[in-house]
C-alpha positions in Angstrom: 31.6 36.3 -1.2 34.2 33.5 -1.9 34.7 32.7 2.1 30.9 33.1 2.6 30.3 30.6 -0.4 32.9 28.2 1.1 31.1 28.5 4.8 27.6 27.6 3.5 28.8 24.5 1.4 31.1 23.2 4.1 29.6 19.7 3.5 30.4 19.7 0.0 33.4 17.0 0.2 31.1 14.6 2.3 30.6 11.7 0.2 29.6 8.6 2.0 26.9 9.9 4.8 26.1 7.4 7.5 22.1 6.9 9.0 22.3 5.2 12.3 19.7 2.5 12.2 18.2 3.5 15.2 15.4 6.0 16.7 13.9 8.2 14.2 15.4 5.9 11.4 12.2 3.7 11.7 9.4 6.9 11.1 12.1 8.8 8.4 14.6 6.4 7.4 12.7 6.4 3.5 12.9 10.4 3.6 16.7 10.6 5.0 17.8 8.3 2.7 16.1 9.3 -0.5 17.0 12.9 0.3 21.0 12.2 0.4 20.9 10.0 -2.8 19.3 12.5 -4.4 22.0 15.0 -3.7 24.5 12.3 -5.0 25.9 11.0 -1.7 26.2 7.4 -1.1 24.5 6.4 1.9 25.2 3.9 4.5 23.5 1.9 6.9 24.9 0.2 9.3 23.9 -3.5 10.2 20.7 -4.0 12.7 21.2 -3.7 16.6 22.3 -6.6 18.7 23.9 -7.7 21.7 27.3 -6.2 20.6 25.6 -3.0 19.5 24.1 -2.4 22.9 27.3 -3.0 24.7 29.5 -0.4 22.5 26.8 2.1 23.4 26.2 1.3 26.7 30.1 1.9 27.3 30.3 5.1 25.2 26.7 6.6 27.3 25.9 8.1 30.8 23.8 5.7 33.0 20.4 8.1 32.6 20.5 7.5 28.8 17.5 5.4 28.3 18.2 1.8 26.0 17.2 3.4 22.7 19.7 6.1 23.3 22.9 3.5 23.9 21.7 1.7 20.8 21.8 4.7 19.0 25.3 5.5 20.2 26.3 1.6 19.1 25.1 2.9 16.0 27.2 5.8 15.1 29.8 4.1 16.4 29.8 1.5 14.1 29.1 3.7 11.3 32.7 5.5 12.5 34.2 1.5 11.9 32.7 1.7 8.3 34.7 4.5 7.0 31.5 7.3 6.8 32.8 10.7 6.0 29.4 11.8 8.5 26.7 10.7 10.3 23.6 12.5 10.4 22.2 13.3 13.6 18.5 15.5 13.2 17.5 17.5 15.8 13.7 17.4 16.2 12.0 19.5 18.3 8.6 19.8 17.1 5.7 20.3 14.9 3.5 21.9 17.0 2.6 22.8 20.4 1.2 19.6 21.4 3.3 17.7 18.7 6.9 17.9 20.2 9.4 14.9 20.2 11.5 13.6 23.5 14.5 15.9 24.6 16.7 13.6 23.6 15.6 13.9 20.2 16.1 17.7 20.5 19.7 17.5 21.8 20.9 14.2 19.7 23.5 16.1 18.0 25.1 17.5 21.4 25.1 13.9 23.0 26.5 11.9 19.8 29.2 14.7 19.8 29.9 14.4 23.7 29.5 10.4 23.9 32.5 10.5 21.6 34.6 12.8 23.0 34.6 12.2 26.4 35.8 8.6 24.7 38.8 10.3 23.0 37.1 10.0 20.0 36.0 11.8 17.2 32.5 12.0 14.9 31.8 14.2 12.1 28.1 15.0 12.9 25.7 16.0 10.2 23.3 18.3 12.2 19.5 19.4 10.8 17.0 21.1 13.3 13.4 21.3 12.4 11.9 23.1 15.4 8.0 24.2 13.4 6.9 26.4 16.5 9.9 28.4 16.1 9.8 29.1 12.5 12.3 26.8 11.3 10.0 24.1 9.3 10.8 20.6 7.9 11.1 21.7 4.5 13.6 25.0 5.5 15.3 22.9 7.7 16.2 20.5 4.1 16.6 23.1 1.8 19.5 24.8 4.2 21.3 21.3 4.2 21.4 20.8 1.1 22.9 24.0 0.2 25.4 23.1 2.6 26.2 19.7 0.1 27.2 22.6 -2.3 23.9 22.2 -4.1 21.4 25.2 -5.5 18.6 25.6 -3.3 16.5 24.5 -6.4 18.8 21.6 -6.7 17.8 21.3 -2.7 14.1 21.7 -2.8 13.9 19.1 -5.6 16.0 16.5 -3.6 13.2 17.1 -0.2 10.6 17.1 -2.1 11.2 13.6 -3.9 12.5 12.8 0.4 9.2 13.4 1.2 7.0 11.4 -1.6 9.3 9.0 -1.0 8.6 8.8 3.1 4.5 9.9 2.4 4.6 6.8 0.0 5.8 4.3 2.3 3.7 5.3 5.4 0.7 5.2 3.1 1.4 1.8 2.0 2.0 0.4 5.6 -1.5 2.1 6.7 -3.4 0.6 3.5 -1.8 -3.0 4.6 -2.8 -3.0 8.2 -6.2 -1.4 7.5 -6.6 -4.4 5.0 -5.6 -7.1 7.6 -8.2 -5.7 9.7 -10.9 -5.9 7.6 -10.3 -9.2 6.5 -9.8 -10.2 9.8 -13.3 -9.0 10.6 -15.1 -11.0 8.0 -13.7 -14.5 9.4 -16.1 -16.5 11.4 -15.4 -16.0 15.3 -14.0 -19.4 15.8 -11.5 -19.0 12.8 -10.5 -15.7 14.0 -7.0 -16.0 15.6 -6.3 -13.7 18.2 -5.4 -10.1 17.2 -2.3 -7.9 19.3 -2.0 -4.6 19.2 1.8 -3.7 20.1 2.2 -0.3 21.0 5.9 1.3 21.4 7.8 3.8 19.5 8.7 2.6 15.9 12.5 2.3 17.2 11.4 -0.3 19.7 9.0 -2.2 18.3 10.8 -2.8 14.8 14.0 -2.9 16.0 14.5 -6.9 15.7 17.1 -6.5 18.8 14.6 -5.0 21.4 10.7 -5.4 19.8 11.9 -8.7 17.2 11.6 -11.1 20.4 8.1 -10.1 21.5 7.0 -10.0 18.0 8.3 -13.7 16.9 7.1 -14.7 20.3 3.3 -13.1 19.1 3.6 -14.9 16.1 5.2 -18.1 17.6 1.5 -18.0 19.6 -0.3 -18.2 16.4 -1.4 -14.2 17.1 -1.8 -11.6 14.1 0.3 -8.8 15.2 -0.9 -4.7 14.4 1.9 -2.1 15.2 0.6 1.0 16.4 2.9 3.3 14.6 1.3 1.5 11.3 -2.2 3.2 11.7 -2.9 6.4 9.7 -0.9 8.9 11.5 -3.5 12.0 10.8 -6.0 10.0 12.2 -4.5 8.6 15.1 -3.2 11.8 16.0 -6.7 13.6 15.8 -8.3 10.8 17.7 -5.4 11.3 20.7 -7.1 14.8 21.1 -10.1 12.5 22.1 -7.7 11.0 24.7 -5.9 14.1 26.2 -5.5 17.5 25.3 -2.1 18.5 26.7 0.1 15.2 25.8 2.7 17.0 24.4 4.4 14.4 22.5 3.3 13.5 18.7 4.5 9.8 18.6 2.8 9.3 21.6 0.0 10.9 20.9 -0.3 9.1 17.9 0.2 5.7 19.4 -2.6 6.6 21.9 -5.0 7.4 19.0 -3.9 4.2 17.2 -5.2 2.1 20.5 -8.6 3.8 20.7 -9.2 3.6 16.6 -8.6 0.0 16.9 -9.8 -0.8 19.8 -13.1 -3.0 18.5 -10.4 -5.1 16.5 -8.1 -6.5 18.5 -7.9 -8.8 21.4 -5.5 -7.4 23.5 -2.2 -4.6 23.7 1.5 -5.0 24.3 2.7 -1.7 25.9 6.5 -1.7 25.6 8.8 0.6 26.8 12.7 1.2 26.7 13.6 1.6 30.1 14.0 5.3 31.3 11.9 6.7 28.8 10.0 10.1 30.4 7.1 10.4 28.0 6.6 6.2 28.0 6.6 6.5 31.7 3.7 8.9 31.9 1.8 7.8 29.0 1.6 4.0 29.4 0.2 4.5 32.9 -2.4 7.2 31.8 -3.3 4.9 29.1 -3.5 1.8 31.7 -5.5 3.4 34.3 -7.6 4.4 30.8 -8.6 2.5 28.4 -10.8 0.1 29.9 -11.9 -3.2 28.1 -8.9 -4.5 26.6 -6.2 -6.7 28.4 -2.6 -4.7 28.4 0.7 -6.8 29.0 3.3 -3.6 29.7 7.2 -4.6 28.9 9.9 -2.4 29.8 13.9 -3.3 28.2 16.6 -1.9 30.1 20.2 -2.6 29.2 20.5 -4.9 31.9 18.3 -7.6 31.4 17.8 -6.8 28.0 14.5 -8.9 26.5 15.5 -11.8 29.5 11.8 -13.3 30.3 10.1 -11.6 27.6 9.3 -14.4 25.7 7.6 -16.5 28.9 5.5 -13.3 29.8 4.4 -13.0 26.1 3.3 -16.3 26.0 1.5 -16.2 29.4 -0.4 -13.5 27.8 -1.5 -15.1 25.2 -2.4 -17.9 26.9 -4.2 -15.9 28.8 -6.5 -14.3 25.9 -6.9 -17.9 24.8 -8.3 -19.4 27.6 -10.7 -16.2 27.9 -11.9 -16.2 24.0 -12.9 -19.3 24.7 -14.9 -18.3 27.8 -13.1 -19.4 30.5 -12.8 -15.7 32.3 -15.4 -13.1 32.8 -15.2 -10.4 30.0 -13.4 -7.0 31.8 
């Protein structure tokens, strides 16, 4: 019973956890964090991407890892340079047939692991797999990891359960913000109105200030108001996908989908952006071009090569563009 107790707490002398700030850390980083703390552990996160960031990853992965990936490997690694005892890596599979994440979400664990030591290197990884379909849900998924902190499982239930207010909170708030620019938005006088973007990306590309920071500033340089996509009620976006497509498979991108067509009457025109190979991006943003029909749509794509090179002229062509046309100078699409 001893050995067994030992085995099921083997996390129990991991004190300082590390959270890469990149990926899913932009739709859970409130939940991770809050869950951690409230088991005790100090948590770390490392500083935002960058150049440097980019280039540590981009070293450390295989050339098919898309950008998001090499950040996220830039990440860990400079979490290792910190002194972490771990870093936790999620596996997320899904929460539903049609509500699955990105295979490289699913095997994160296995390539953080790999990336490092096929460098000669070494990472303590902090795995947690939450795979709904299968029977294993979110909230099993916490209460198993933080048993393994050495923690009761009421101790552990208490801890995801203030995780998740904490994370339900936040997204709330962000929703009731948006939703509030838009309305006000609506009551100004045509002429006063400035132009309204909708930028459409997964959350770790469009707030991460390294890839999605340049086309925002360049938005707002423009004198645009810019929406996020990932900031629109997620129920509702992801019920109004169905409207969309029945067999996208992918939940963020379902729910960026059904963020475009609730707001399409609001805004002026979309940034699609994309972190170059991304499968479901690749499939998606073309459905959703050849689609949705009314709206101008400026598509970006980042690789690790040119990084966010041109960006800002395109962006401002763009806007130009919906400028000149606002004030009547192109026939409506």
């Amino acid at each position: 019973m001893a050995k067994l107790a030992r085995q099921r707490a083997d996390l129990a002398d991991v004190r300082r956890v590390g959270i890469p700030r990149a990926l899913m850390y932009y739709r859970y980083g409130r939940m991770w964090q809050t869950f951690f703390s409230e088991l005790g552990r100090e948590v770390v996160i490392d500083r935002p991407s960058d150049r440097a960031t980019l280039e540590i990853g981009d070293k450390l992965s295989v050339d098919e890892c898309c950008l998001a990936s090499k950040l996220f490997l830039g990440h860990v690694s400079a979490l290792m340079d910190e002194g972490v005892d771990a870093v936790f890596v999620p596996s997320l599979m899904g929460y539903g047939r049609f509500e699955t994440f990105c295979t490289k979400f699913q095997a994160l664990p296995d390539l953080a692991k790999n990336a490092f030591a096929v460098a000669g290197k070494s990472v303590h990884v902090i795995a947690l797999r939450i795979d709904e379909p299968r029977g294993t849900s979110e909230e099993d998924a916490f209460y198993e990891l933080g048993v393994r902190f050495g923690v009761t499982r009421k101790e552990a239930r208490h801890a995801y359960r203030a995780a998740a207010a904490a994370q339900r909170a936040y997204d709330a708030e962000m929703a009731r913000e948006q939703e509030s620019l838009v309305r006000v938005l609506s009551k100004l006088p045509a002429e006063k109105r400035p132009l309204t973007i909708l930028v459409a990306a997964h959350p770790y590309v469009s707030h991460d200030p390294f890839v999605g920071g340049v086309v925002e500033d360049a938005l707002r340089a423009q004198g645009a108001c810019v929406l996020f996509a990932d900031e629109t009620d997620r129920a509702r976006t992801l019920k109004k996908s169905y409207e969309f497509s029945h067999s996208i498979p992918w939940i963020v991108n379902r729910e960026l989908i059904g963020s475009i067509l609730t707001l399409h009457d609001r805004i002026d025109g979309i940034v699609l952006m994309s972190a170059y190979p991304c499968g479901p991006d690749s499939m998606c943003d073309d459905a959703i071009e050849r689609c949705i029909h009314g709206k101008p749509i400026l598509t970006l794509t980042v690789d690790a090569q040119a990084g966010t090179a041109g960006v800002e002229t395109r962006v401002e062509s763009f806007v130009d563009i919906l400028s000149y046309q606002k004030k009547g100078g192109y026939l409506n699409a």
